[in-house]
C-alpha positions as CSV (number, residue, x, y, z in Angstrom):
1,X,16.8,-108.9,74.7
2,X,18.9,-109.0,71.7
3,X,20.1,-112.3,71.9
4,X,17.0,-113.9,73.0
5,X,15.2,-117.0,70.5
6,X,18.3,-116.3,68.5
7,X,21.0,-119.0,67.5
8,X,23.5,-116.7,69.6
9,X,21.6,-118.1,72.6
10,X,23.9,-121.3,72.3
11,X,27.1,-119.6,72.0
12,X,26.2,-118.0,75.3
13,X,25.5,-120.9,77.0
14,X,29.1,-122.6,75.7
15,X,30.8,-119.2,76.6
16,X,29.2,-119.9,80.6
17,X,30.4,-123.3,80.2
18,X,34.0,-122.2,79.6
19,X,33.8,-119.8,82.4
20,X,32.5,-122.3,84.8
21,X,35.6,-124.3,83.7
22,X,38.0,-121.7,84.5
23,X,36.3,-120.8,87.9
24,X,36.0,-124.8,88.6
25,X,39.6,-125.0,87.6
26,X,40.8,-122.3,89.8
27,X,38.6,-123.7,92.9
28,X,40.6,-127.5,92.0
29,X,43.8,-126.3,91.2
30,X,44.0,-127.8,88.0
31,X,46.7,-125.8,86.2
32,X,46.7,-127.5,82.8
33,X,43.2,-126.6,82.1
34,X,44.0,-123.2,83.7
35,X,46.5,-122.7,81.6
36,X,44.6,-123.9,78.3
37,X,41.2,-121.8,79.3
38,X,43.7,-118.6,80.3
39,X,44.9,-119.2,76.7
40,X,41.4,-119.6,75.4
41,X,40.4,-116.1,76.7
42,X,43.0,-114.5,74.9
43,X,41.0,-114.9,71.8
44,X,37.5,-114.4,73.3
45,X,36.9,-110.2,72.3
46,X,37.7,-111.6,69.0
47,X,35.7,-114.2,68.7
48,X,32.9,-112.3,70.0
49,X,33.4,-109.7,67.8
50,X,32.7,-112.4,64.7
51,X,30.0,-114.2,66.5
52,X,27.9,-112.1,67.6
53,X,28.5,-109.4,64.8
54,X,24.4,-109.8,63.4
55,X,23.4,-108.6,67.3
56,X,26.4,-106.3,67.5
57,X,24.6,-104.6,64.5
58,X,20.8,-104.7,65.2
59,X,22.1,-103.2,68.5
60,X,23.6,-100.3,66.5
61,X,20.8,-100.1,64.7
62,X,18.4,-99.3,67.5
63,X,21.1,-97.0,69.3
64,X,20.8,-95.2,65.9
65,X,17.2,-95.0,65.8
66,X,16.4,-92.0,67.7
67,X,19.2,-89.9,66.6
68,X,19.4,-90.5,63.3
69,X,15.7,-90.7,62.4
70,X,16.4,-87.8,59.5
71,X,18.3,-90.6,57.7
72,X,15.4,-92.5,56.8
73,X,12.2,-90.8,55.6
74,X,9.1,-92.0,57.6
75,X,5.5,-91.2,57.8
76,X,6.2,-87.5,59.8
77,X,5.4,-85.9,56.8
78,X,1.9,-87.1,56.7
79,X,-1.2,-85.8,57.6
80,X,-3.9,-87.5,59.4
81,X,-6.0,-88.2,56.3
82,X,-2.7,-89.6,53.9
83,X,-1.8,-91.5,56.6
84,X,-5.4,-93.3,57.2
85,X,-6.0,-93.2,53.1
86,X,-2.5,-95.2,53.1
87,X,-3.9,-97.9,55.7
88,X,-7.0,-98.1,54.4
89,X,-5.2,-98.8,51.0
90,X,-2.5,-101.5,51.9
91,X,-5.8,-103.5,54.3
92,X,-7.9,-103.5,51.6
93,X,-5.6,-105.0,48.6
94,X,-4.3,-107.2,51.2
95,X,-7.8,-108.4,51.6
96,X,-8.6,-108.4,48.1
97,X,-5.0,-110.4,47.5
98,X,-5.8,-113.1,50.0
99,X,-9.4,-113.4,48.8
100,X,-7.9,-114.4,46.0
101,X,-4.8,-116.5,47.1
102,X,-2.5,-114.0,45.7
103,X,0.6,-114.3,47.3
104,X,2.0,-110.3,48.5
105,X,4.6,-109.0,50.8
106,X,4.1,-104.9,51.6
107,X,6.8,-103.1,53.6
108,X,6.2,-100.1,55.2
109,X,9.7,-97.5,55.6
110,X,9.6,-96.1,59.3
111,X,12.7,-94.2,60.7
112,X,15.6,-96.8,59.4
113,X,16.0,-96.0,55.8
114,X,15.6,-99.0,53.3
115,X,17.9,-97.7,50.5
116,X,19.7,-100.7,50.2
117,X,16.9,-103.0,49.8
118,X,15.4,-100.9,47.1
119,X,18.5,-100.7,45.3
120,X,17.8,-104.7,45.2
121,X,14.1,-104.0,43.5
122,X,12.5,-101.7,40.3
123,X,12.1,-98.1,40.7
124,X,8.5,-97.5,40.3
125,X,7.9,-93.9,42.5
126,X,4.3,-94.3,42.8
127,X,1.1,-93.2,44.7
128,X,0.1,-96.3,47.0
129,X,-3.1,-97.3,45.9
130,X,-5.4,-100.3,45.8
131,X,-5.3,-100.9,42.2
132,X,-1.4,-100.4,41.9
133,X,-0.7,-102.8,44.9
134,X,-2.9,-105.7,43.2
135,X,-1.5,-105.0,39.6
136,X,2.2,-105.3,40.9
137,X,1.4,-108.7,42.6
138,X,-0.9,-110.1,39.8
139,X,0.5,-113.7,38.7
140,X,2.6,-114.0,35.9
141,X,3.6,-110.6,36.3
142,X,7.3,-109.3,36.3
143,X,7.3,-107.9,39.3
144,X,4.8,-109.8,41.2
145,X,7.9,-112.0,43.0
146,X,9.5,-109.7,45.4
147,X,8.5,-107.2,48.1
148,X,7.1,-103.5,47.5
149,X,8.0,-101.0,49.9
150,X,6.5,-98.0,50.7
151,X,8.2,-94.8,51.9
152,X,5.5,-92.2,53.1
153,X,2.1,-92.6,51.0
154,X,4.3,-93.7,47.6
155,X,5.6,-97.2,46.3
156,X,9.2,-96.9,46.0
157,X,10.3,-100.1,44.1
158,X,8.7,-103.4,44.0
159,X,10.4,-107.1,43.1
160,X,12.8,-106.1,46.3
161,X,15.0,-108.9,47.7
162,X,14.7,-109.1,51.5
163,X,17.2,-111.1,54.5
164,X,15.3,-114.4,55.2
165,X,15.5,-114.6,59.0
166,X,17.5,-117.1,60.4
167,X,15.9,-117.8,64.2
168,X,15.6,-121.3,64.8
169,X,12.5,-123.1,65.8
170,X,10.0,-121.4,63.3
171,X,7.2,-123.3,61.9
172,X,6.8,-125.1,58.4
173,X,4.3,-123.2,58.0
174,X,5.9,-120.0,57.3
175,X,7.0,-119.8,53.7
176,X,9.5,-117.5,52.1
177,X,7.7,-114.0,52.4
178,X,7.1,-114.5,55.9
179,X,10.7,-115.5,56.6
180,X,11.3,-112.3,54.8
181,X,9.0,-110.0,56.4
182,X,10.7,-111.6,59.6
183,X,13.9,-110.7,58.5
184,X,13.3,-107.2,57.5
185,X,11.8,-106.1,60.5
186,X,14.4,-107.9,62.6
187,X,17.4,-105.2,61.0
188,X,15.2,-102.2,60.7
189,X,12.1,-100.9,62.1
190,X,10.2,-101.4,59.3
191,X,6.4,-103.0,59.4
192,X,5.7,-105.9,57.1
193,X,2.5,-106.8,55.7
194,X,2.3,-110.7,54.0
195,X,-0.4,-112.3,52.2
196,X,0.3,-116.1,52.0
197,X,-0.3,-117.3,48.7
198,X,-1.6,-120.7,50.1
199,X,-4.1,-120.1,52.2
200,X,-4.8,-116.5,51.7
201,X,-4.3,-115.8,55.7
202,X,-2.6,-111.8,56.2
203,X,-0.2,-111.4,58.7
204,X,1.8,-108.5,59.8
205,X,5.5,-108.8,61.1
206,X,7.4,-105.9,63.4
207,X,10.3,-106.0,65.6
208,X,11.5,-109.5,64.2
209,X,7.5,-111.0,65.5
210,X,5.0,-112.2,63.3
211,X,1.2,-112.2,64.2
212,X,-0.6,-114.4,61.4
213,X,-4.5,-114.9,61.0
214,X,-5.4,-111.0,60.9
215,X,-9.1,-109.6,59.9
216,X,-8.5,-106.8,57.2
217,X,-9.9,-104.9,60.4
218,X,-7.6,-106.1,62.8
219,X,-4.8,-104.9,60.4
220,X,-6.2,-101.4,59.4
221,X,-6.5,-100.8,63.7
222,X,-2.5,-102.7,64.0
223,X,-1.3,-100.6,61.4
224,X,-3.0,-97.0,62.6
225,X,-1.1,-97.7,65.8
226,X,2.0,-98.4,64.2
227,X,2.1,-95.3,61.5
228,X,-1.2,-93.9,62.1
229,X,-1.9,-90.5,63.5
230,X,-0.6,-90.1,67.3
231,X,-3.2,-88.0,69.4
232,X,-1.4,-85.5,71.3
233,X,-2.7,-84.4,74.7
234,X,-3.6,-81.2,75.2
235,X,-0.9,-78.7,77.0
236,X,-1.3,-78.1,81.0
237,X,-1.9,-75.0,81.3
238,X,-2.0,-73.2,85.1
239,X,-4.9,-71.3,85.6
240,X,-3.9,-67.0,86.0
241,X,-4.7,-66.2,89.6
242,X,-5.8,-62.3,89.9
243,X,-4.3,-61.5,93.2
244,X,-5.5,-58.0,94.3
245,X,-2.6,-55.5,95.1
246,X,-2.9,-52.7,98.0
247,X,-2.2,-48.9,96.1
248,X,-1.0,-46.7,97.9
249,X,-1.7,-43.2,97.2
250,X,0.6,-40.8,98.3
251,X,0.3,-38.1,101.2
252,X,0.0,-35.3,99.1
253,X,-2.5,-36.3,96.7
254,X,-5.0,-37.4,99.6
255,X,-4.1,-33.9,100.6
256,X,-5.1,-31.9,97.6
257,X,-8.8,-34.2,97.2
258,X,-9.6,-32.8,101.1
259,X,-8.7,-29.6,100.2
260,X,-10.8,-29.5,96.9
261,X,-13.7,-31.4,98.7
């Protein structure tokens, strides 16, 4: 799963080769290979360790996840109504942006903290609302060329650099911000909205996947699911049963009501 339409699928492949070598060698008794590919080995944990380091750390990353969700401020201090007025908001100037071919790329912070991609941006610490989202990514403004991120219902910086992603195989299609969007999601678990400035299309990206073509519907109902208010089932609770109990009364008291009767 984690080195699946990446480039590391390759070095895979080349590292079964090598071991179908030594296994073929073995089988043969060809001892000069055997010797070179038992030499060869030697270096393998290394070389692992340096090619496969950008899946060593996404793997991290989502071991982390769960236990270190404190690290990272997400959308659990919401309530229901900031969280669907915070939807509502990012769907509708995403709309608004690719109505008018404005191009926009929105990232919303879940559990895996995006300090160090703010640090890359301008501080704005600001409500997240229509009107702010279109004015940071009017043309010809300064910070209009980056991405905003959003931590819980506020705009935390805006002109943020992102990691482009670097999977092979992607169409032309996809310019810059949804490379980014891509890339950003694929090291955190972050939720990526992108207005393409060409044709005005939104798209939303999680989990390193892009789906392109959305409705401002479609995105409000995507996004709900994502950071939207979770219904919680209600608590099974087993019914009291009354189980009627035998008293006994003792001897004597039986004994004093005959006598008074």
């Amino acid at each position: 799963m984690l080195v699946r339409r990446t480039r590391a699928v390759q070095l895979v492949i080349g590292l079964g080769v090598l071991f179908a070598a030594y296994a073929v060698s073995q089988w043969l008794q060809l001892y000069t290979l055997q010797w070179l590919l038992s030499r060869v080995s030697l270096l393998v944990p290394i070389a692992l360790l340096i090619l496969f380091q950008p899946e060593l750390r996404r793997m991290l990353e989502q071991l982390g996840r769960g236990g270190v969700s404190l690290l990272g401020l997400h959308f659990a201090g919401l309530d229901r109504e900031a969280r669907i007025r915070l939807v509502n908001d990012v769907a509708r100037a995403a709309r608004i942006l690719g109505s008018r071919k404005i191009g926009a790329l929105i990232v919303l912070e879940r559990r895996v903290g995006l300090a160090d991609f703010i640090e890359t941006g301008i501080r704005i610490d600001g409500v997240a609302t229509v009107q702010l989202l279109i004015n940071i990514f009017f043309p010809n403004t300064p910070l209009h060329d980056g991405a905003v991120i959003i931590r819980g219902d506020r705009v935390v910086a805006a002109g943020c650099l992102l990691p482009l992603t670097g999977r092979p195989g992607l169409s032309r299609a996809l310019g810059t911000r949804h490379r980014a969007a891509m890339g950003v999601t694929e090291e955190t678990d972050a939720v990526a909205v992108v207005v393409s400035e060409e044709t005005g299309s939104l798209s939303l990206a999680r989990e390193g996947r892009i789906s392109r073509g959305l409705t401002e519907e479609e995105l409000k109902v995507t996004l709900l699911g994502l950071i939207g208010p979770q219904v919680r089932a209600a608590p099974f609770r087993v019914p009291a049963l009354h189980v009627p109990v035998p008293v006994r009364v003792p001897e004597f008291w039986q004994w004093a009501r005959r006598r008074s009767e």
